[in-house]
C-alpha positions as CSV (number, residue, x, y, z in Angstrom):
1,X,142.7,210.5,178.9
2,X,143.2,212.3,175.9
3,X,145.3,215.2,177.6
4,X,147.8,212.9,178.6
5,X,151.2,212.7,176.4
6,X,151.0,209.5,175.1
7,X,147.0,210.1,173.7
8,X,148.1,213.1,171.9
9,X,146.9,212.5,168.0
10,X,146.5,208.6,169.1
11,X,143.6,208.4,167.7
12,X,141.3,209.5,164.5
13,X,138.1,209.2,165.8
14,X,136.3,209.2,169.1
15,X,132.5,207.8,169.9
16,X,130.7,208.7,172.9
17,X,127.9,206.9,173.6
18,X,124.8,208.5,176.0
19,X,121.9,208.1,176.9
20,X,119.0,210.0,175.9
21,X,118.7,211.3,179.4
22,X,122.3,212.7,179.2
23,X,122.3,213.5,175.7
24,X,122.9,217.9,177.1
25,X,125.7,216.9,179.2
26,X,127.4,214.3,176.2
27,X,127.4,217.4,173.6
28,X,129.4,219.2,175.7
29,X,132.0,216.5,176.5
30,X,132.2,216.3,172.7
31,X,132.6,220.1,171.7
32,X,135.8,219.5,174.3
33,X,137.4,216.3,172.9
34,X,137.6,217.6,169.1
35,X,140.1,219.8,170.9
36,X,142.3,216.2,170.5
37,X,140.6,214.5,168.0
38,X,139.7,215.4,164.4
39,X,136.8,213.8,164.3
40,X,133.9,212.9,167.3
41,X,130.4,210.8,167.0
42,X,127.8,211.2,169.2
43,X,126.0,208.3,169.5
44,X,122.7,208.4,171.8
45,X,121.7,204.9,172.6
46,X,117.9,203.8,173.3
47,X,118.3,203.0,177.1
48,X,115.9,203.9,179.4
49,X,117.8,202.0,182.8
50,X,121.6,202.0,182.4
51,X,121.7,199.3,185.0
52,X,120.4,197.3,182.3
53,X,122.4,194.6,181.2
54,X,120.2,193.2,178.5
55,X,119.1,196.7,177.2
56,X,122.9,197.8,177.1
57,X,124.2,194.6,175.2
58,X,121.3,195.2,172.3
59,X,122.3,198.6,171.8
60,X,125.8,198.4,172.0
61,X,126.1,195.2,170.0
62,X,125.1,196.7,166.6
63,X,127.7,199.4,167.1
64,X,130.3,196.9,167.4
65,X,129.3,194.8,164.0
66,X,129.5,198.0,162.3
67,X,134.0,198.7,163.3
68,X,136.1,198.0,160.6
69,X,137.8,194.4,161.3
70,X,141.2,196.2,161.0
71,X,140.4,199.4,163.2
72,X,142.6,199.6,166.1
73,X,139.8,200.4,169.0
74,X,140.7,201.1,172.7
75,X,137.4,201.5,175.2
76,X,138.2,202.7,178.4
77,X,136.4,201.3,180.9
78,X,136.6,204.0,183.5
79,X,133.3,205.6,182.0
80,X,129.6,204.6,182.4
81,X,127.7,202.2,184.8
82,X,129.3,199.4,186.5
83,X,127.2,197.6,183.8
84,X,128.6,199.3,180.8
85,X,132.1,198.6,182.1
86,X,130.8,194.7,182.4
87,X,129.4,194.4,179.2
88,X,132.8,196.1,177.4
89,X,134.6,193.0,179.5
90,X,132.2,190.7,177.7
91,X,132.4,191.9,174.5
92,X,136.5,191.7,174.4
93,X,136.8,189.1,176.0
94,X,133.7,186.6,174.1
95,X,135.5,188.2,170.6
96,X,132.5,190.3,169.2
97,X,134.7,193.4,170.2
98,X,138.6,193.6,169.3
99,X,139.8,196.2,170.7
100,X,142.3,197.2,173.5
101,X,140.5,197.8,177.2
102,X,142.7,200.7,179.3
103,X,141.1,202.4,182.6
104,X,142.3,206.4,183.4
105,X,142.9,207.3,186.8
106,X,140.8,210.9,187.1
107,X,143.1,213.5,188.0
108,X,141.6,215.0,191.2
109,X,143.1,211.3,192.7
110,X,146.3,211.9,191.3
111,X,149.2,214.2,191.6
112,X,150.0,215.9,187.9
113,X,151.5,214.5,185.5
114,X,150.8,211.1,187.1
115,X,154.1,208.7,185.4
116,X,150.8,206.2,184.5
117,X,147.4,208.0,184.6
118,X,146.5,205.1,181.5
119,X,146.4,201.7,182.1
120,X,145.9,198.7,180.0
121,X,143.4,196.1,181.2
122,X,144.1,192.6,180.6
123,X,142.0,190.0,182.2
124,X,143.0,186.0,182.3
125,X,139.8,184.5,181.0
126,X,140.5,181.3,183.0
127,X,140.3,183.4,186.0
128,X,136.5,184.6,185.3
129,X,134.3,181.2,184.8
130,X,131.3,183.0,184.2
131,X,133.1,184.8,180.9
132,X,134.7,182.0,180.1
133,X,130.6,179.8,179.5
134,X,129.7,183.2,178.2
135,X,132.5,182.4,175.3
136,X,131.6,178.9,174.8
137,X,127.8,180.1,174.5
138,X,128.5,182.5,171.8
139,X,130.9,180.1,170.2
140,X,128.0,177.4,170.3
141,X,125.6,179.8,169.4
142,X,127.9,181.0,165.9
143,X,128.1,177.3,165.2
144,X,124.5,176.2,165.1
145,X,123.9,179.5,163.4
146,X,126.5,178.1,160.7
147,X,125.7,174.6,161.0
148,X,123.5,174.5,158.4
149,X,125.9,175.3,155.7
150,X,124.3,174.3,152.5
151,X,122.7,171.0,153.8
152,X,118.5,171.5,152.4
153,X,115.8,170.3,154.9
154,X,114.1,170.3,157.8
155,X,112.5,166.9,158.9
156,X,113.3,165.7,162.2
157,X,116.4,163.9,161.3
158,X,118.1,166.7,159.3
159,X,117.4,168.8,162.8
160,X,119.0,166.3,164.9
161,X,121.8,166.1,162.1
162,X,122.0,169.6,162.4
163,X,122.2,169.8,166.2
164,X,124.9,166.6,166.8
165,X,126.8,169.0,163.9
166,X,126.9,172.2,165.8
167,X,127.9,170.4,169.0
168,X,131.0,168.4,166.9
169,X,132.0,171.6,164.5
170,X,133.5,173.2,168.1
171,X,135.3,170.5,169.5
172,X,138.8,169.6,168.5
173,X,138.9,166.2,167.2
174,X,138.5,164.2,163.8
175,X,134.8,163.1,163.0
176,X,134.1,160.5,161.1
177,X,131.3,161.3,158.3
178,X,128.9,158.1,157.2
179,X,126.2,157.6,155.2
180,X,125.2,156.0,151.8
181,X,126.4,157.5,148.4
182,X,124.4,160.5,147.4
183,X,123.5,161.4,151.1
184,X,125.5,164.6,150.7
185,X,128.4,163.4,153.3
186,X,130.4,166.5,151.9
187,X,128.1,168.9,152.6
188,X,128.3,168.4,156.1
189,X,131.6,168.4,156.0
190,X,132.0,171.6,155.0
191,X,128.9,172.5,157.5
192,X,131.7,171.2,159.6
193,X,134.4,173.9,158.6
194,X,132.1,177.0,158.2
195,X,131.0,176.4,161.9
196,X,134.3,175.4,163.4
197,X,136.7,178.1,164.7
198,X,138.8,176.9,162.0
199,X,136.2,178.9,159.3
200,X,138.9,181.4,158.7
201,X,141.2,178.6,157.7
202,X,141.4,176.5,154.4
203,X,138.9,173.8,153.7
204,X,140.8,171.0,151.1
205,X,139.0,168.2,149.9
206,X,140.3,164.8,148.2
207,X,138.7,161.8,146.9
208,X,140.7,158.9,148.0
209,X,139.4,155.9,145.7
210,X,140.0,158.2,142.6
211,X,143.7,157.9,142.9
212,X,146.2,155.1,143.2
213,X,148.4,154.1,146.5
214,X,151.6,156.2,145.0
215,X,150.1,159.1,143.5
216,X,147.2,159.4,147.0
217,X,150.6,159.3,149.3
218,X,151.9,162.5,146.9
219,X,148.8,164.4,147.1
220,X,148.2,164.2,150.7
221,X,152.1,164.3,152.0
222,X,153.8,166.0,149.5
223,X,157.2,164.7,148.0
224,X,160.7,165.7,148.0
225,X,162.4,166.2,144.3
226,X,163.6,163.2,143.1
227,X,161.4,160.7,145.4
228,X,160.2,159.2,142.1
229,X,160.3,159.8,138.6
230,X,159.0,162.7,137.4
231,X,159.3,164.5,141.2
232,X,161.6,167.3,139.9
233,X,160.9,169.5,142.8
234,X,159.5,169.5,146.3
235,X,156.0,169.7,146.5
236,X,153.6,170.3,149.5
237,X,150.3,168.3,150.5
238,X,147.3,168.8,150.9
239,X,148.0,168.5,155.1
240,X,150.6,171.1,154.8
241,X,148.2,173.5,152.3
242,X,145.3,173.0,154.9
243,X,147.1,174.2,157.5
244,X,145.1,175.9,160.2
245,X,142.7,174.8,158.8
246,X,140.2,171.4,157.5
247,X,141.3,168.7,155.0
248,X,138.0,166.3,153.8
249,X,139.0,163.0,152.6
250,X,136.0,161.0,151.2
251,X,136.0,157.5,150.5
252,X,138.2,157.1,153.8
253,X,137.8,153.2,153.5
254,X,139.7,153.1,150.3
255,X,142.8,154.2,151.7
256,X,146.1,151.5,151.7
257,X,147.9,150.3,154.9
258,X,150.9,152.4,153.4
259,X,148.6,155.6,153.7
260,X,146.5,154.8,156.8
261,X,150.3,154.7,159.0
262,X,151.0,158.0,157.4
263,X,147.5,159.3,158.3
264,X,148.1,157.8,162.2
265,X,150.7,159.9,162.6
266,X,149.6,163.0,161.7
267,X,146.6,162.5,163.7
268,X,148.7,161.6,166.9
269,X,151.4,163.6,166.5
270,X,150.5,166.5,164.0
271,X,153.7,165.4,162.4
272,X,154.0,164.3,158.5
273,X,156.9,162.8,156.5
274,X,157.3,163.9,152.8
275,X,157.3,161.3,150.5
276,X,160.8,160.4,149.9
277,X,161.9,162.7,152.8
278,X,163.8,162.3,156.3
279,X,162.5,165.3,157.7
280,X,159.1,165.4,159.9
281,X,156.7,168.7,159.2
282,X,154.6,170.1,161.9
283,X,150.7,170.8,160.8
284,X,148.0,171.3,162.5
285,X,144.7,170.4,160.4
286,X,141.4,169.0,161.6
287,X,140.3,166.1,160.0
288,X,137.5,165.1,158.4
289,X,136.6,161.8,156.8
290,X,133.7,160.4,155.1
291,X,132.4,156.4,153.8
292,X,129.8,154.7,152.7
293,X,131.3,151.5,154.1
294,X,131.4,149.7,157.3
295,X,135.0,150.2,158.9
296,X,134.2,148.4,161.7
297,X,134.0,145.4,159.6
298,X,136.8,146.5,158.2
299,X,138.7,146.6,161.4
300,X,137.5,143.3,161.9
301,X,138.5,141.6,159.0
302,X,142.3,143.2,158.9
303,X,141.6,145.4,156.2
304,X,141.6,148.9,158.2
305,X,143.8,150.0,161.3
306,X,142.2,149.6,164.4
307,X,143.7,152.6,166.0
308,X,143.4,154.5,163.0
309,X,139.8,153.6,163.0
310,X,139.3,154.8,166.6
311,X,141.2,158.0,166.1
312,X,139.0,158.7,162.9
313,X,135.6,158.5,165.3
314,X,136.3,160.9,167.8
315,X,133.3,162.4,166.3
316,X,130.2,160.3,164.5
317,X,127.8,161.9,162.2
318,X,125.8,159.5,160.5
319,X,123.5,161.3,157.4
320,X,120.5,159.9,157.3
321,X,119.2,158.7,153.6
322,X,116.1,160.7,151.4
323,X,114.0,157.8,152.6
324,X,113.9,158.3,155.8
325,X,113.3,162.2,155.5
326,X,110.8,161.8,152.9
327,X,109.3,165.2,154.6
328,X,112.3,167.3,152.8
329,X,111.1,165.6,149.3
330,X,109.0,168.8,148.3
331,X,112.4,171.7,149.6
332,X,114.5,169.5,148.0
333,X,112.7,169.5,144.6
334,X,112.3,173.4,144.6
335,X,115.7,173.8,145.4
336,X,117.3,171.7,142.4
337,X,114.7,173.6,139.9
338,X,115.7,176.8,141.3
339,X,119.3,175.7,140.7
340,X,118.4,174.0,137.5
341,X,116.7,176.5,135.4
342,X,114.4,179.4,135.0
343,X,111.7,176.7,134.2
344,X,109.6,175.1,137.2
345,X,107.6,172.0,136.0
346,X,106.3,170.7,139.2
347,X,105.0,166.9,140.0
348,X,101.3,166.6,140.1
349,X,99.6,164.7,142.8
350,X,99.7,161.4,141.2
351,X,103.8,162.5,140.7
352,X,104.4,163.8,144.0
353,X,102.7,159.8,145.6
354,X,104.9,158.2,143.5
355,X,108.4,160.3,144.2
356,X,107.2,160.0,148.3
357,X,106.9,155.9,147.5
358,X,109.9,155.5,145.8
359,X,112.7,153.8,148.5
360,X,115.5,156.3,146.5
361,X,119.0,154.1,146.6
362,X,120.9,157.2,145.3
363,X,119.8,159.4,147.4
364,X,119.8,163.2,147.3
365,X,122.2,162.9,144.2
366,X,119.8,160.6,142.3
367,X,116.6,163.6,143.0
368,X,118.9,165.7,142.0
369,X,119.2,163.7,138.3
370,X,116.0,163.1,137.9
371,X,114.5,166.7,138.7
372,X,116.7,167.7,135.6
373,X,115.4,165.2,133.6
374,X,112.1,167.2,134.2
375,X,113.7,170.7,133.2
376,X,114.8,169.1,130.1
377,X,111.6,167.1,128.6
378,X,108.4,168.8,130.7
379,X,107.2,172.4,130.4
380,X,104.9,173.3,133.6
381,X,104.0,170.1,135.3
382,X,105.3,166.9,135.6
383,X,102.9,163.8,135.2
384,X,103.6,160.6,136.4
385,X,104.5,159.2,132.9
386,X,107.0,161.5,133.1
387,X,108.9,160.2,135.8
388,X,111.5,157.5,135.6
389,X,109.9,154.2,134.9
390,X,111.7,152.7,138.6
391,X,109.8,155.5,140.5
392,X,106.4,154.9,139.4
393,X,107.0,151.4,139.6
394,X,107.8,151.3,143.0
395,X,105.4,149.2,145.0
396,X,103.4,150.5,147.9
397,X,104.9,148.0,150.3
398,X,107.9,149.4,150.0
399,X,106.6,153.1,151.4
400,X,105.0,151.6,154.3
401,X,108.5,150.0,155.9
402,X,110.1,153.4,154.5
403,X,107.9,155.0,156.6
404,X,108.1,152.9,159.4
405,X,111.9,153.0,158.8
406,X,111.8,157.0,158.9
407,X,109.5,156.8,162.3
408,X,112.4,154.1,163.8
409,X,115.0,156.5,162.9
410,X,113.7,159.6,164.3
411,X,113.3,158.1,167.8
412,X,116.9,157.0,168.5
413,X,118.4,160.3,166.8
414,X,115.6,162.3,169.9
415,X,116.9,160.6,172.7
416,X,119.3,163.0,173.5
417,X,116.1,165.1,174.5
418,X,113.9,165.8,176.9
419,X,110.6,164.6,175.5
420,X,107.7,164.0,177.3
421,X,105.5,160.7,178.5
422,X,103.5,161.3,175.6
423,X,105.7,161.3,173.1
424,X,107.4,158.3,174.1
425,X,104.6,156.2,174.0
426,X,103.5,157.5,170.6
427,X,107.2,156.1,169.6
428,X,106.7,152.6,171.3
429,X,103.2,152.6,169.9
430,X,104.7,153.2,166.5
431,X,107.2,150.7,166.9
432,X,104.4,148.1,167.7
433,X,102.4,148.6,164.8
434,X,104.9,149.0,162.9
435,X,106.4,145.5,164.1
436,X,103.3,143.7,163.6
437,X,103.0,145.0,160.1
438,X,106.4,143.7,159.0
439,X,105.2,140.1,160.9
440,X,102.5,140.2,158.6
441,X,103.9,141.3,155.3
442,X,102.0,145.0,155.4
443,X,98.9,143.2,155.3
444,X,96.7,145.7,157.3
445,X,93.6,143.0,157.7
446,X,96.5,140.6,159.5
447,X,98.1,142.8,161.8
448,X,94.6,144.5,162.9
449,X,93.5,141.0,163.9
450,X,97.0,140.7,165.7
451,X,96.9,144.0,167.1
452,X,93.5,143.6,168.7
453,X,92.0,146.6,166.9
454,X,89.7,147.7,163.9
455,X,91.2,147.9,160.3
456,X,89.8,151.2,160.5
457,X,91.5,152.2,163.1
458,X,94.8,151.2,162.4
459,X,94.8,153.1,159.1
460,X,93.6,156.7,161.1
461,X,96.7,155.5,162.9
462,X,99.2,155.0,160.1
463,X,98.0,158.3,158.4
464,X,98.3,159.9,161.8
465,X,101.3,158.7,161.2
466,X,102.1,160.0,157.2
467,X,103.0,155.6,157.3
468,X,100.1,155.2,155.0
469,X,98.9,157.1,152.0
């Protein structure tokens, strides 16, 4: 290859990869190719069977992490095992490798100078279906790797928050963000970004109740000079300024009739019209949008589109609030004290039954508050007449259907696994108790008598459970 014309000083530096079996033989191929290339690497890789696919992915892999993203690379694919010429296909083609694939015709086959001893290999993906799920793996695999972004936890409904994310991040539709304030809705969506194949792109964010009808309209469209007063110029939106990439609008409920027809058509037709302008303006931006309230309420009370509604839920995520992933209480709280401040007063056990009893209406944002109230007034603990007088207030009652909320939760967001008989009857036993305790107003004498069973029993059962302290 490199004696042909069109090689000659092509290239800056050469790697040829061995075995350690052929290591003698390799040195010599490289003592003859710095004849045509300044500089050559010899790299020996730990393979005992070269017919291995799995050991020649895990040593070639590394190698490729390690090129420069703007190195032109061409691997020919006329050396090595049928297997090392697969796995070079793979890596090109699934996107871990860019680089140019060419074969060379050996000279004993061909007269000299053959007009086209090099030839570049191109491969229609669509043509190989079992390279084209190898993609979409590795794809699905970067996104779940990703999915996490910054979101804190790992209770059984951040995990199935986390998988539903990594699943929606790659497809190629709008998704609809809910949850209650202070959930963190706009963490996930930029989990959302940082996972999609978008990542490269911008990620733009707006608030849409913190601006009026007018001045939202500017901000999202752009204008064109003289639309309205003070428009001295035209200005670009945040749709054209995300392009390629992901635009986050909270409070997506907020949003006028005027806005939510300009919104419609960008999200059928990737099409926008400046304010004040004639002209449409391609973009291509994914959507993301986020509320706390009910738009299908909305929808049904005339006060949100109805298309635009069903266009905005091509994809549902639905954060679940602290109180039903009590479990993530104790990461959450090291988390804000090790983004707070060098000081770490942490709850005692009195504290910590209180915080896990407390319902939390703000959510993740109120923890957030009240763990710097602790940097602020305690040194290193925090007692429970330190915390805010609502959380040790909170009545006991109130942790029990938390609890039994969490455990309700948790087995709608599993279904979309395999689980076994066993664990589906732990559910629907859960789901018993649990009923019969709200029937009888958490009075565990009451239900036992209902349920059949000894008091005794049902508390090993709700402890079994973490439903009872």
């Amino acid at each position: 290859m490199l004696e042909q014309p069109e090689s000659r000083r092509a290239y800056d530096v050469a790697w040829v990869l061995t075995t350690p079996a052929h290591e003698q033989l390799a040195a010599g191929l490289v003592e003859s190719m710095r004849k045509h290339v300044p500089r050559v690497d010899l790299h020996v890789l730990p393979i005992q069977d070269p017919s291995d696919y799995e050991q020649i992915f895990h040593a070639v892999a590394p190698l490729c992490r390690g090129i420069p993203e703007e190195a032109e690379v061409t691997t020919v694919l006329s050396a090595g095992t049928p297997q090392m010429q697969t796995i070079w296909v793979v890596l090109v083609k699934s996107g871990l490798l860019r680089a140019r694939m060419v074969k060379v015709i050996p000279p004993a086959f061909v007269p000299r100078p053959h007009p086209r001893a090099i030839t570049e290999v191109t491969l229609d993906i669509e043509g190989f279906p079992e390279i084209r799920a190898l993609r979409e793996e590795v794809v699905q695999l970067r996104a779940r790797e990703r999915a996490r972004g910054e979101i804190i936890g790992s209770s059984p409904p951040i995990q199935a928050l986390l998988r539903r994310l990594a699943r929606v991040a790659t497809a190629h539709v709008p998704v609809l963000v809910t949850g209650e304030t202070g959930t963190g809705k706009d963490l996930v969506a930029r989990a959302i970004h940082q996972a999609s194949t978008r990542a490269s792109g911008p990620f733009l964010a707006e608030n849409c109740g913190a601006l009026p009808e007018g001045t939202l309209a500017s901000e999202l469209f752009g204008h064109e000079r003289g639309a309205f007063t003070g428009a001295t110029g035209r200005r670009r939106g945040l749709f054209e300024l995300a392009h390629d990439g992901t635009l986050f609008l909270d409070e997506i409920g907020e949003i006028s009739p005027r806005v939510q027809v300009g919104l419609l058509r960008i999200l059928e037709r990737g099409e926008l019209r400046r304010v004040g302008g004639e002209a449409e303006v391609k973009v291509d931006v994914r959507v993301v949008a986020a509320t706390h309230r009910d738009l299908g309420r909305m929808v049904r009370e005339g006060t949100f589109r109805e298309d635009l509604y069903y266009r905005l839920k091509g994809a549902e995520l639905a954060v679940p609030p602290l109180r039903v992933r009590i479990g993530d209480l104790e990461t959450l709280v090291v988390h804000f004290l090790d983004q707070a401040s060098s000081r770490r007063p942490m709850p005692t056990r009195a504290a910590w039954r209180a915080l896990q009893r407390y319902p939390w209406p703000g959510n993740v944002r109120e923890l957030r508050a009240e763990v710097a109230r602790w940097t602020v007034f305690c040194e290193e603990r925090v007692d429970l007449d330190d915390l805010s007088v609502e959380i040790r207030s909170a009545p006991k009652a109130d942790a029990v259907r938390r609890r039994l909320e969490t455990h309700t939760l948790q087995s709608r967001q599993l279904d979309d696994r395999p689980r076994s008989f066993a664990d589906v009857m732990g559910d629907l036993e859960r789901q018993v108790v649990g009923a019969a305790l709200a029937r009888n107003d958490q009075n565990l004498a009451r239900t036992a008598r209902e349920l059949a069973i000894d008091r005794n029993t049902l508390k090993r059962k709700l402890r079994a459970w973490g439903m009872y302290p």
